[in-house]
Biopython code that builds the backbone (N, CA, C, O; Angstrom):
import numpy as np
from Bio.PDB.StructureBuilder import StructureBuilder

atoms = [
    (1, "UNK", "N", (-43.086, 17.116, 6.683)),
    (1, "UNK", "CA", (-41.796, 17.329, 7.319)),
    (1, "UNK", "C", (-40.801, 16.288, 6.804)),
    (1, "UNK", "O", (-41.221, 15.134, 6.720)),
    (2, "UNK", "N", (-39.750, 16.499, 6.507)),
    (2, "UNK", "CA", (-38.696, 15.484, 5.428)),
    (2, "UNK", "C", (-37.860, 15.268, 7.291)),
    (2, "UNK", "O", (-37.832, 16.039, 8.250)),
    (3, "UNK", "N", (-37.339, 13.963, 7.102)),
    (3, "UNK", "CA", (-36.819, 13.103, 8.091)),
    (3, "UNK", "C", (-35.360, 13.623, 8.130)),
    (3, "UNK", "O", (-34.829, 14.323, 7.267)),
    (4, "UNK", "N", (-34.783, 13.149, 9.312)),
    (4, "UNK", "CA", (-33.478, 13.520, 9.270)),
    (4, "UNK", "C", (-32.767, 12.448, 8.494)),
    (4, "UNK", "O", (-31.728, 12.863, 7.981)),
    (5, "UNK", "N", (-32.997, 11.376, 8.300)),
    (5, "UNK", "CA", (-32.771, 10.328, 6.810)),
    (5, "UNK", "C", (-32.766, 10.911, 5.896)),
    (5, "UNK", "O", (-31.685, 10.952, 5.308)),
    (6, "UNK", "N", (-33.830, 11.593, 5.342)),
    (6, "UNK", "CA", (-34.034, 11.665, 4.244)),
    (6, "UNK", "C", (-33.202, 13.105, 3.715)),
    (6, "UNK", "O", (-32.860, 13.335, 2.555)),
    (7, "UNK", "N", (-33.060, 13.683, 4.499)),
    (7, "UNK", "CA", (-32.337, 14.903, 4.393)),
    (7, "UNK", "C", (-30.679, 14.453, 4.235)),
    (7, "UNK", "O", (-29.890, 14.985, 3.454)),
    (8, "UNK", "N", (-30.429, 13.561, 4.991)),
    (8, "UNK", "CA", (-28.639, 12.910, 4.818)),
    (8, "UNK", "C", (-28.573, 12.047, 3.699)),
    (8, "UNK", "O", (-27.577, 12.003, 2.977)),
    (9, "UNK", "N", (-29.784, 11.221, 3.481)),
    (9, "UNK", "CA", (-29.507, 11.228, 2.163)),
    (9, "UNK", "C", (-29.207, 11.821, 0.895)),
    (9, "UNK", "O", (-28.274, 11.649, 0.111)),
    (10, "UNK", "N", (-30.497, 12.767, 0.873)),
    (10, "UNK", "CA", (-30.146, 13.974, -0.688)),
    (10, "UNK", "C", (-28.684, 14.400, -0.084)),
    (10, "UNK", "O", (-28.384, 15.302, -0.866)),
    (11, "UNK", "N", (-27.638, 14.296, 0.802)),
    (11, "UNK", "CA", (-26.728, 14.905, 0.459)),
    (11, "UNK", "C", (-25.848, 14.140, 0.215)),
    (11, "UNK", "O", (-24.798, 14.530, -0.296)),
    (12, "UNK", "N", (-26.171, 12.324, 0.659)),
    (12, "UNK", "CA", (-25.119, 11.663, 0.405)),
    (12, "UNK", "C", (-25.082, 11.286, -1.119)),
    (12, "UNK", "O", (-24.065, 10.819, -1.631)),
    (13, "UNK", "N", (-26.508, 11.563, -1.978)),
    (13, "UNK", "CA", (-26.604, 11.230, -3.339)),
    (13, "UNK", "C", (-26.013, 12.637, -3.803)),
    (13, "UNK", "O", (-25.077, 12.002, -4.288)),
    (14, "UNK", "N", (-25.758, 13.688, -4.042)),
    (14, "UNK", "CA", (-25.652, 14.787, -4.194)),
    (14, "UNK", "C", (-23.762, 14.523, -4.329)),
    (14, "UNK", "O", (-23.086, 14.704, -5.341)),
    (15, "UNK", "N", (-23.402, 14.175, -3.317)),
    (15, "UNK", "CA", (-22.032, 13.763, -3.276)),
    (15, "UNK", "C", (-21.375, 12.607, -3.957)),
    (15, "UNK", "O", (-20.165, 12.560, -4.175)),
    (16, "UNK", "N", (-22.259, 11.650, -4.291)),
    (16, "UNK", "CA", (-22.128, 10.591, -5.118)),
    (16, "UNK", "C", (-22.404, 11.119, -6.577)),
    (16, "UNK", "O", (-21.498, 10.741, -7.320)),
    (17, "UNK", "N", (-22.944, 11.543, -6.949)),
    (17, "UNK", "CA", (-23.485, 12.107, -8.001)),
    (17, "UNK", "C", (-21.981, 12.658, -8.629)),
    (17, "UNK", "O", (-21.402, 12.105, -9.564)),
    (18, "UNK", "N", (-21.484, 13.871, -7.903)),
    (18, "UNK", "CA", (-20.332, 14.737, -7.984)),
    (18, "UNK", "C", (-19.154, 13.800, -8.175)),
    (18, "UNK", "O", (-18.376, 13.878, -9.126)),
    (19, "UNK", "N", (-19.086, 12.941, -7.231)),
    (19, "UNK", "CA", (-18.052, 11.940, -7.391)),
    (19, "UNK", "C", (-18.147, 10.695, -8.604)),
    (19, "UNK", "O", (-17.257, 9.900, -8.909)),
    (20, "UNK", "N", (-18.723, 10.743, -8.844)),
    (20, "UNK", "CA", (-19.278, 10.250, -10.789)),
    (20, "UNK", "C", (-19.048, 10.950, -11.471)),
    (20, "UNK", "O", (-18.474, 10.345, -12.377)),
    (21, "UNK", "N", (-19.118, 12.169, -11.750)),
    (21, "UNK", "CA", (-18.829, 13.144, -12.705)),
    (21, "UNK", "C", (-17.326, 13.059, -12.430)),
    (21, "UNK", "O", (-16.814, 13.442, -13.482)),
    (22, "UNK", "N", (-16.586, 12.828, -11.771)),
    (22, "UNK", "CA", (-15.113, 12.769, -11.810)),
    (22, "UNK", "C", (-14.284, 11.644, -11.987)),
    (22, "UNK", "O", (-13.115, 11.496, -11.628)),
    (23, "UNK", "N", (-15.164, 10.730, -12.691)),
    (23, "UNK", "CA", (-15.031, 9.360, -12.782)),
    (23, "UNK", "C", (-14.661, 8.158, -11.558)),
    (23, "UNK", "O", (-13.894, 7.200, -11.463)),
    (24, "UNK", "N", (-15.566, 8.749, -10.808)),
    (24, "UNK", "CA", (-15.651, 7.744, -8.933)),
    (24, "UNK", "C", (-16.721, 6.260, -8.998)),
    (24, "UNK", "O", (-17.819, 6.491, -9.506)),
    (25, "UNK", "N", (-16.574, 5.338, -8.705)),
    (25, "UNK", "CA", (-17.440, 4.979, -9.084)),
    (25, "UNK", "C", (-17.635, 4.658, -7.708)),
    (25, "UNK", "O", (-16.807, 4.150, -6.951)),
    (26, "UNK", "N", (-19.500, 5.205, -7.306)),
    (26, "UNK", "CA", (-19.463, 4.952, -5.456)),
    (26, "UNK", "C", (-21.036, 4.329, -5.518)),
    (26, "UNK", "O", (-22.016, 4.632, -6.198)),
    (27, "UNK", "N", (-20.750, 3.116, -4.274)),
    (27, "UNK", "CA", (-21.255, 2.821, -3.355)),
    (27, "UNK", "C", (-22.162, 3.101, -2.116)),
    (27, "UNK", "O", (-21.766, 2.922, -0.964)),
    (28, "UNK", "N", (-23.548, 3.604, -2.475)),
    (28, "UNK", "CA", (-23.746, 4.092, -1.142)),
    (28, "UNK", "C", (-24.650, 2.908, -0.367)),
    (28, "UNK", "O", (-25.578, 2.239, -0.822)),
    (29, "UNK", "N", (-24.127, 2.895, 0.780)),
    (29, "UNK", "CA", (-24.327, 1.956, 1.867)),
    (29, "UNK", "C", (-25.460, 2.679, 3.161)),
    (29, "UNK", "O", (-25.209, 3.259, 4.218)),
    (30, "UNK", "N", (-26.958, 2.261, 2.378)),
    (30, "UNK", "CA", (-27.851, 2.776, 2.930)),
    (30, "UNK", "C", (-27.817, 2.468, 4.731)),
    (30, "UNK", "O", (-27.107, 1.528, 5.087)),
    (31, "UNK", "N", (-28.561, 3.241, 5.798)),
    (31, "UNK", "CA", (-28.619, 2.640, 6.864)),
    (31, "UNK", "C", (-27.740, 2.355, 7.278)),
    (31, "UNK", "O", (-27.806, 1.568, 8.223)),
    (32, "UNK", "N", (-26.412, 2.825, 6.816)),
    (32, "UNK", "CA", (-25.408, 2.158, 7.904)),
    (32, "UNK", "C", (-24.153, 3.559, 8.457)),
    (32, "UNK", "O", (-23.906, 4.681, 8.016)),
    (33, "UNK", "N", (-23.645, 2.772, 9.562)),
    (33, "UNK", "CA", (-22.723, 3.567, 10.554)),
    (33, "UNK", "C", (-21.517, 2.559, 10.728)),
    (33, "UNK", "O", (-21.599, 1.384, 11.084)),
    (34, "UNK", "N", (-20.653, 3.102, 10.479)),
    (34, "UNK", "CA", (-19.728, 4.292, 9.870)),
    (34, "UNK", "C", (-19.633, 4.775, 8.776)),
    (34, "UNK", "O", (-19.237, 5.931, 8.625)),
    (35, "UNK", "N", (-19.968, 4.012, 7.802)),
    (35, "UNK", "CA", (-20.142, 4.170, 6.464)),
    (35, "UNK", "C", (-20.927, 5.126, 5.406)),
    (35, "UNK", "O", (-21.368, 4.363, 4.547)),
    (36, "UNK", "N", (-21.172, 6.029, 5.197)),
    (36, "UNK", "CA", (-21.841, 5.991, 3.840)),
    (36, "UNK", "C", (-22.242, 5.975, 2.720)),
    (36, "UNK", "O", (-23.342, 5.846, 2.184)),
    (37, "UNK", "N", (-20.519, 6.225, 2.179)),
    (37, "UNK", "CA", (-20.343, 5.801, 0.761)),
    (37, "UNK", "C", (-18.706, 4.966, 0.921)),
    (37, "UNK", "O", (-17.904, 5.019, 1.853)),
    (38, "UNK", "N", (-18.624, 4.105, -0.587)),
    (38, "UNK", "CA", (-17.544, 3.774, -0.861)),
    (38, "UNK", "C", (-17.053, 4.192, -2.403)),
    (38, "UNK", "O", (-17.615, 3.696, -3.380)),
    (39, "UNK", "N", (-16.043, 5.072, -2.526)),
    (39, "UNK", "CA", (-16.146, 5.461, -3.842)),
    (39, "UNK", "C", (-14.551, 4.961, -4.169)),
    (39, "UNK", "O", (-13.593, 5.174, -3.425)),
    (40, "UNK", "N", (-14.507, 4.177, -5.589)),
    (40, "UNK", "CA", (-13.264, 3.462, -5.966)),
    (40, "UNK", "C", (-12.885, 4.471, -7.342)),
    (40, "UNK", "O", (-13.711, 5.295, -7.733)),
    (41, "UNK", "N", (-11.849, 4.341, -7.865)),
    (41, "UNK", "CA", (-11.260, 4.800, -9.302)),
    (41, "UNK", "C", (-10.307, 4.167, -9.083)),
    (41, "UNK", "O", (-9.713, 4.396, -8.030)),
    (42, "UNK", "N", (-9.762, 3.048, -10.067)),
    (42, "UNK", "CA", (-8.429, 2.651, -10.712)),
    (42, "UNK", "C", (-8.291, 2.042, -9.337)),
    (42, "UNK", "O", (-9.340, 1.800, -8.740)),
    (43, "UNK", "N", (-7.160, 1.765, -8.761)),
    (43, "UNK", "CA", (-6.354, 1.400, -7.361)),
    (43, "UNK", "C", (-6.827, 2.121, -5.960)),
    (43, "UNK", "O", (-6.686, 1.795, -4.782)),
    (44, "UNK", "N", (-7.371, 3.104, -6.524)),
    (44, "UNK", "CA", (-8.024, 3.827, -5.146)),
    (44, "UNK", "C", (-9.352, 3.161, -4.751)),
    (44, "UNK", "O", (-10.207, 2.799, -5.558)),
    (45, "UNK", "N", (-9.425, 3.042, -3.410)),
    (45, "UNK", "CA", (-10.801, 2.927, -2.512)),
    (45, "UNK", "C", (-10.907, 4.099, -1.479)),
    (45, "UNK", "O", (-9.888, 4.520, -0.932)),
    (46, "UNK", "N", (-11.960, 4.546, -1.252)),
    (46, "UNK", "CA", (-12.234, 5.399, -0.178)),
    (46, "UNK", "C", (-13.474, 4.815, 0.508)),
    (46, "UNK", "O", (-14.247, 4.003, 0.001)),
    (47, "UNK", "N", (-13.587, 5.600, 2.316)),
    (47, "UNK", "CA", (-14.614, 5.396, 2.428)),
    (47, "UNK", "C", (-15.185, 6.894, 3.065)),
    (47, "UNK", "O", (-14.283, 7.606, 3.507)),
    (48, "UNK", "N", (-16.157, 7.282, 3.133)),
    (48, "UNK", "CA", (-16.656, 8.512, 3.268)),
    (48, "UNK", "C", (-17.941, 8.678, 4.057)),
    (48, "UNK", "O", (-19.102, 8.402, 3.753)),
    (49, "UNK", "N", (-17.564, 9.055, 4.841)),
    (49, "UNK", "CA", (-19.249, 9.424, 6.113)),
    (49, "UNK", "C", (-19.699, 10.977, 5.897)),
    (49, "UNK", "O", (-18.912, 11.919, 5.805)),
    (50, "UNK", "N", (-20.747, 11.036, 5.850)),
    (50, "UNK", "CA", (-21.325, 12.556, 5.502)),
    (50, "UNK", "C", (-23.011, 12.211, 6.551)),
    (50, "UNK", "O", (-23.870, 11.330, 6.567)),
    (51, "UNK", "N", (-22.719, 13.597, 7.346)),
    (51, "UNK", "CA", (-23.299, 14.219, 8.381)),
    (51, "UNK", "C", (-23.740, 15.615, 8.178)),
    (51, "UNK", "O", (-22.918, 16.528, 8.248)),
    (52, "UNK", "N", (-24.925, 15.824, 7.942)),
    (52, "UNK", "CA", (-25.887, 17.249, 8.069)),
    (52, "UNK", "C", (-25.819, 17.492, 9.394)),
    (52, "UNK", "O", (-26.004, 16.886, 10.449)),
    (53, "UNK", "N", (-25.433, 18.775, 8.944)),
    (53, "UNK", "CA", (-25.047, 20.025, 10.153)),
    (53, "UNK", "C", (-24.413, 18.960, 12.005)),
    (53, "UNK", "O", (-24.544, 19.128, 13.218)),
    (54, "UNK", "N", (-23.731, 17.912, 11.037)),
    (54, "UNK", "CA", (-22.736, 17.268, 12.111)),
    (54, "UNK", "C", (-21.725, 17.516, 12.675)),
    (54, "UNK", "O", (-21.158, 17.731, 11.603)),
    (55, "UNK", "N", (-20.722, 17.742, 13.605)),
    (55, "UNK", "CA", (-20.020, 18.164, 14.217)),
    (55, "UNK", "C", (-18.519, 18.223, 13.632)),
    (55, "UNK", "O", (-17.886, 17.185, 13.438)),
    (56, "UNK", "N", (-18.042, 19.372, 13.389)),
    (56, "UNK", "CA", (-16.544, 19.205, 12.741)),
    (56, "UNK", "C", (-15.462, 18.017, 12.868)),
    (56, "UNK", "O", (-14.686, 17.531, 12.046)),
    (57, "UNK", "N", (-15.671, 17.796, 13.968)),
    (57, "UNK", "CA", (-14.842, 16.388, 14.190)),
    (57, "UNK", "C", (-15.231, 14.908, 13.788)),
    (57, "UNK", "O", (-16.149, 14.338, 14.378)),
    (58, "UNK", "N", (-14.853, 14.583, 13.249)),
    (58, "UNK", "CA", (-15.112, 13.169, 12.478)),
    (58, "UNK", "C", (-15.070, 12.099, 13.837)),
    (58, "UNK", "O", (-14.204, 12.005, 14.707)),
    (59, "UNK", "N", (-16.292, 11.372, 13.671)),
    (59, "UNK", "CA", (-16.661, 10.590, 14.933)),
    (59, "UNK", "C", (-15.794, 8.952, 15.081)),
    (59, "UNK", "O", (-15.446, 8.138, 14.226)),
    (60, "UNK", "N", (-15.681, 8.973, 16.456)),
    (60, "UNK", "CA", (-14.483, 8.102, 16.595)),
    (60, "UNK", "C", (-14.599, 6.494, 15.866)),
    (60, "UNK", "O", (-13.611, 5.910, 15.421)),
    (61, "UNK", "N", (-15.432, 6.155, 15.855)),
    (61, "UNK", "CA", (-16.157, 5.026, 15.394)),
    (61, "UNK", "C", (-15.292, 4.756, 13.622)),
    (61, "UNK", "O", (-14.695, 3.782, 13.161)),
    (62, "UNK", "N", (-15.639, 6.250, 12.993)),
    (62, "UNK", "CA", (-14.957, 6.248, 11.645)),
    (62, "UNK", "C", (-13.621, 6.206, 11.648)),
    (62, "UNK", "O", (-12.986, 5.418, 10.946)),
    (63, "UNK", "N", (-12.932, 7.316, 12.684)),
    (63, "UNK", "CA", (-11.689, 7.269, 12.724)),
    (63, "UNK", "C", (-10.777, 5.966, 13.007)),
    (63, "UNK", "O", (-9.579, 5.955, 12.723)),
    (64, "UNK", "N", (-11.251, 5.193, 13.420)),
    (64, "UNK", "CA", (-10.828, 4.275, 14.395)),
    (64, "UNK", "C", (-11.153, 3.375, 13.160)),
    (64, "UNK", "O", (-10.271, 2.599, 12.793)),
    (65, "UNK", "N", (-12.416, 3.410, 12.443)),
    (65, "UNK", "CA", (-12.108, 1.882, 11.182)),
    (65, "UNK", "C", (-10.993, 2.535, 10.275)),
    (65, "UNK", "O", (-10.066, 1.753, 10.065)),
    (66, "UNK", "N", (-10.868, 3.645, 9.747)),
    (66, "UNK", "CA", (-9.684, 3.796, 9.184)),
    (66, "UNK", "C", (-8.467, 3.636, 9.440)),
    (66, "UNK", "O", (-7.608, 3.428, 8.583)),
    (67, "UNK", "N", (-8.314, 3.702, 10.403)),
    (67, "UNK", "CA", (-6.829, 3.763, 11.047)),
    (67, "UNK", "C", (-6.435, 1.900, 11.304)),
    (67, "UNK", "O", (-5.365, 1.341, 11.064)),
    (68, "UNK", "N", (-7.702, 1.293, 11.853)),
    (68, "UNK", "CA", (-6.854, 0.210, 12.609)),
    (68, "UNK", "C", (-7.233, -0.819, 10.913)),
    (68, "UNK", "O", (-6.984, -2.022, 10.990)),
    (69, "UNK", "N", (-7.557, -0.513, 10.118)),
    (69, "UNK", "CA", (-7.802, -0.970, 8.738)),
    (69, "UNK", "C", (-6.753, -0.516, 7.192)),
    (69, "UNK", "O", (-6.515, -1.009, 6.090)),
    (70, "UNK", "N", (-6.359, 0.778, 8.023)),
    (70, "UNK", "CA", (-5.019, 1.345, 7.024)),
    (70, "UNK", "C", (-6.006, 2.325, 5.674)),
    (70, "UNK", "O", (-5.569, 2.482, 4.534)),
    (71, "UNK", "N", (-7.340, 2.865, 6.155)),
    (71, "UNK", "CA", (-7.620, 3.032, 4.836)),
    (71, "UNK", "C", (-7.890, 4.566, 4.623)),
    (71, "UNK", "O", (-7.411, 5.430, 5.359)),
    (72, "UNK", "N", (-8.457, 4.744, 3.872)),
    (72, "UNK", "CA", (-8.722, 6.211, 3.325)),
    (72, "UNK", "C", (-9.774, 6.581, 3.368)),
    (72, "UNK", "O", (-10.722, 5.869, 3.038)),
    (73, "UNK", "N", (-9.921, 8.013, 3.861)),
    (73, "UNK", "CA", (-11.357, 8.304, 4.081)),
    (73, "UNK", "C", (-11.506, 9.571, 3.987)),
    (73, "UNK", "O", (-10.443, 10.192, 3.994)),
    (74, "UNK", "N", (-12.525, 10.234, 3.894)),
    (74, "UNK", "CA", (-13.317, 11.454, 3.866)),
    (74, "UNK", "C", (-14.382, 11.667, 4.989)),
    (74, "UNK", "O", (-15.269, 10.813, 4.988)),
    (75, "UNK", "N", (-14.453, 12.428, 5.742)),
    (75, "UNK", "CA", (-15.117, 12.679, 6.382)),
    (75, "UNK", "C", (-15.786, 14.402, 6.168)),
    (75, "UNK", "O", (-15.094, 15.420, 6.116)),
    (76, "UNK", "N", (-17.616, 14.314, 6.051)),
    (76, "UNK", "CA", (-18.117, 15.637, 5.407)),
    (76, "UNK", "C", (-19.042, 15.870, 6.045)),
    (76, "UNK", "O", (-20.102, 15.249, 5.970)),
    (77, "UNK", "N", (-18.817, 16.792, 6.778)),
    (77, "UNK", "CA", (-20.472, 17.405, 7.144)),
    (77, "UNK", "C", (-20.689, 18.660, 6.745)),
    (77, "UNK", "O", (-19.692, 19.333, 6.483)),
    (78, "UNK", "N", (-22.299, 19.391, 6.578)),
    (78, "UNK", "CA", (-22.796, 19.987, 5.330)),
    (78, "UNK", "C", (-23.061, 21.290, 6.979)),
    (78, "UNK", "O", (-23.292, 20.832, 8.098)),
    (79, "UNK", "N", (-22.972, 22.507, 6.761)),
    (79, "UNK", "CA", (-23.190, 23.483, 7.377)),
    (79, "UNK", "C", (-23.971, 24.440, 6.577)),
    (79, "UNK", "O", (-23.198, 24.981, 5.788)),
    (80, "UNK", "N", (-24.895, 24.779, 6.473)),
    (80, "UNK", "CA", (-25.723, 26.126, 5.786)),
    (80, "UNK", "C", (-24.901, 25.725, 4.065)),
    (80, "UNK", "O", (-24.018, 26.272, 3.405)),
    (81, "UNK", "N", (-25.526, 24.839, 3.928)),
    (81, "UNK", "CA", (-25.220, 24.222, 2.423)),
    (81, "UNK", "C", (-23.387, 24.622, 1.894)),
    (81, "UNK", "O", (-22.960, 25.014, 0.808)),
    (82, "UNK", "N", (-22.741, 24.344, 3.056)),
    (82, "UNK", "CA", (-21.369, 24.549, 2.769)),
    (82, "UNK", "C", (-20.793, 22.887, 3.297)),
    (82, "UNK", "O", (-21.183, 22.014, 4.073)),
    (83, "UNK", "N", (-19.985, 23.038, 2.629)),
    (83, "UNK", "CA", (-19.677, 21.334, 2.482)),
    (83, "UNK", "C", (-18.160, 21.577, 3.518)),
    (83, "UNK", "O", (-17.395, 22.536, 3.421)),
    (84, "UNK", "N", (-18.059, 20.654, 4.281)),
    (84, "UNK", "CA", (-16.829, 21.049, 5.389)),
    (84, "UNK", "C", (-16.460, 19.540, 5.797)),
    (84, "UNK", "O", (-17.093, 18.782, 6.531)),
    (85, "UNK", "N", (-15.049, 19.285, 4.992)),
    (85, "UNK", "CA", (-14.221, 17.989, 5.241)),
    (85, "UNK", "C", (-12.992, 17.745, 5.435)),
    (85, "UNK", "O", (-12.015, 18.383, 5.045)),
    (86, "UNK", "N", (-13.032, 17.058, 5.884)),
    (86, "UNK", "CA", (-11.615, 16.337, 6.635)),
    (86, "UNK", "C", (-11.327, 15.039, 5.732)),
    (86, "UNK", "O", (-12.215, 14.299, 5.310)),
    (87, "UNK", "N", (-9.657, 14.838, 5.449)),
    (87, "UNK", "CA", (-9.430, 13.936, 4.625)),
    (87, "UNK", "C", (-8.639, 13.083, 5.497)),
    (87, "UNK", "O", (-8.012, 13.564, 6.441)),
    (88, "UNK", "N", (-8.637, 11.882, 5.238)),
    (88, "UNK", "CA", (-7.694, 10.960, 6.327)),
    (88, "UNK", "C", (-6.912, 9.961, 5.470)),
    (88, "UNK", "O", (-7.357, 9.229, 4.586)),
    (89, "UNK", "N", (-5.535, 10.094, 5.957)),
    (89, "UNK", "CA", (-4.747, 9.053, 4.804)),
    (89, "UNK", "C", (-4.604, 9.006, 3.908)),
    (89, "UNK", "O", (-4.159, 7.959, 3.438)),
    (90, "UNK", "N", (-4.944, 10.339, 2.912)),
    (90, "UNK", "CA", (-4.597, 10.453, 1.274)),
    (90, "UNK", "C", (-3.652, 11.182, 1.213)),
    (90, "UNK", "O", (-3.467, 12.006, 2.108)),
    (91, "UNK", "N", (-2.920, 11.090, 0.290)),
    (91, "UNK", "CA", (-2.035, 11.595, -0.676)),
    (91, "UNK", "C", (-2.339, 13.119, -0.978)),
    (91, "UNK", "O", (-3.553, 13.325, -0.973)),
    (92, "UNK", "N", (-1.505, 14.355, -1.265)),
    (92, "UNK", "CA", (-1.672, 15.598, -1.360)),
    (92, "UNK", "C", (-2.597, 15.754, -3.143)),
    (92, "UNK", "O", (-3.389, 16.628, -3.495)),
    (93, "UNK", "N", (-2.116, 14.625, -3.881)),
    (93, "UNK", "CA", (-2.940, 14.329, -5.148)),
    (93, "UNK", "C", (-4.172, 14.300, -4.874)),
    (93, "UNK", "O", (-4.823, 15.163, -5.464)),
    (94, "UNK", "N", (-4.879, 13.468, -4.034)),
    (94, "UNK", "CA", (-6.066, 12.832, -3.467)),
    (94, "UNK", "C", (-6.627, 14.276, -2.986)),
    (94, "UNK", "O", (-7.727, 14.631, -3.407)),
    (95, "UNK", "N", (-6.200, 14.761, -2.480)),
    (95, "UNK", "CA", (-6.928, 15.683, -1.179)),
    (95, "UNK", "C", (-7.073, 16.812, -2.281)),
    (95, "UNK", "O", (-7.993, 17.589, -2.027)),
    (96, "UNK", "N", (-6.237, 17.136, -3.678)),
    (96, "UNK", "CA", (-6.423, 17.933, -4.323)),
    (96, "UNK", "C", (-7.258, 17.704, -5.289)),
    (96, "UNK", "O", (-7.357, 18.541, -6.187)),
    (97, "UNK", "N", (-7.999, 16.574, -5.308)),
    (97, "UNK", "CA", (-8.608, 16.197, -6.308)),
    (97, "UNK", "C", (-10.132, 16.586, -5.901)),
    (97, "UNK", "O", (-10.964, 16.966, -6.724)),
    (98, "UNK", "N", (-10.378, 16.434, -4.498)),
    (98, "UNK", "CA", (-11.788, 16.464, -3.759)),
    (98, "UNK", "C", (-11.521, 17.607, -3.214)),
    (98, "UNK", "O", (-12.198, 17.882, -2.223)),
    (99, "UNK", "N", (-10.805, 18.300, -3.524)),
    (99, "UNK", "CA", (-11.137, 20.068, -2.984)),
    (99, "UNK", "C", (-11.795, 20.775, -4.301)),
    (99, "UNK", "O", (-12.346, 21.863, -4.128)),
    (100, "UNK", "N", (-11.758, 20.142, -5.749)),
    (100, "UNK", "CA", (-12.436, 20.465, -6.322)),
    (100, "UNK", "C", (-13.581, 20.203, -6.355)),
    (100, "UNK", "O", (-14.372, 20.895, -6.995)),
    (101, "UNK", "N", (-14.040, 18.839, -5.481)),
    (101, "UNK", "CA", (-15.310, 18.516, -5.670)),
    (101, "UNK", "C", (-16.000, 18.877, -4.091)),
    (101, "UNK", "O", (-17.231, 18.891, -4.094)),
    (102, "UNK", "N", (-15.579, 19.057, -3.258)),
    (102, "UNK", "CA", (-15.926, 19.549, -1.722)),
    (102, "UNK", "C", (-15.620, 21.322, -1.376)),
    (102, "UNK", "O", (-15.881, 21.903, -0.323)),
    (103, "UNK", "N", (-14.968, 21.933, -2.680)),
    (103, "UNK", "CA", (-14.608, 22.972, -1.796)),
    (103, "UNK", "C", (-13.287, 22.968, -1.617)),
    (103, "UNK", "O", (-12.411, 22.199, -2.012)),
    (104, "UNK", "N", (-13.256, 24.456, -0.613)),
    (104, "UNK", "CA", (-11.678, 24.402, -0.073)),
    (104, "UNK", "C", (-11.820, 24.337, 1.143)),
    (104, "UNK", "O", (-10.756, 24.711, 1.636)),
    (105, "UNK", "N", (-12.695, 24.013, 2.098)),
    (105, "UNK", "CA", (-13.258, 24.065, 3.101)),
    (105, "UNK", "C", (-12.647, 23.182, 4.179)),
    (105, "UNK", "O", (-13.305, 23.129, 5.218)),
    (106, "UNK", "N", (-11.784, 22.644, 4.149)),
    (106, "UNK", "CA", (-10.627, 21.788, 5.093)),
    (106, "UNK", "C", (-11.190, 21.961, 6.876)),
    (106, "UNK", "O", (-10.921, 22.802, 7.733)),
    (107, "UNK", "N", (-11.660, 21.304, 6.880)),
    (107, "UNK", "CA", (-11.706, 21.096, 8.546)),
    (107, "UNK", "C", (-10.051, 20.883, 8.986)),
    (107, "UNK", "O", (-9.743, 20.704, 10.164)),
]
sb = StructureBuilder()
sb.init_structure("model")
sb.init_model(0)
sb.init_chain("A")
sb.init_seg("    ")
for serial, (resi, resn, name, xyz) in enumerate(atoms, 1):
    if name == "N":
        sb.init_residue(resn, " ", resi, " ")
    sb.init_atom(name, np.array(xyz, "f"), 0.0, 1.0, " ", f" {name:<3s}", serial, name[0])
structure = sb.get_structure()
């Protein structure tokens, strides 16, 4: 039986992976909450939480480091292998850049 770890992982590498191929260079921050990746290019930082079959709403904990921190984020949870995210604080550039790599799937 594969863990509920181990299952959020293959998707947080899966997403890191993708975000390399687009020249991202990310961070994943094993074991931890709020966090699970940090992916940079050039002047950009993001930070990005990804949740299997997690609840559309991005959990307050994340929302709340972005906001009272000023930063940028992604928030993804995976539904019947459909990728479903919410972008926070980017630029219409930004958000168009990871709809190629997430989908068009806009929470």
């Amino acid at each position: 039986m594969v863990s509920k770890y181990r299952k959020g992982r293959y998707y947080e590498y899966k997403i890191r992976d993708a975000l390399e191929k687009t020249g991202w260079l990310v961070i994943r921050a094993a074991k931890s909450a709020p966090i699970d990746l940090v992916a940079m290019k050039g002047s950009e930082a993001l930070i990005i939480e990804v949740k299997k079959n997690g609840p559309k709403k991005a959990p307050a904990k994340f929302t709340r480091l972005l906001n009272e921190h000023g930063l940028k984020g992604i928030y993804v949870t995976i539904v019947n292998n459909l990728y479903w995210w919410r972008p926070f604080n980017m630029n219409e550039e930004l958000i168009e850049e990871f709809s190629k790599v997430f989908g068009p799937n806009r929470i």
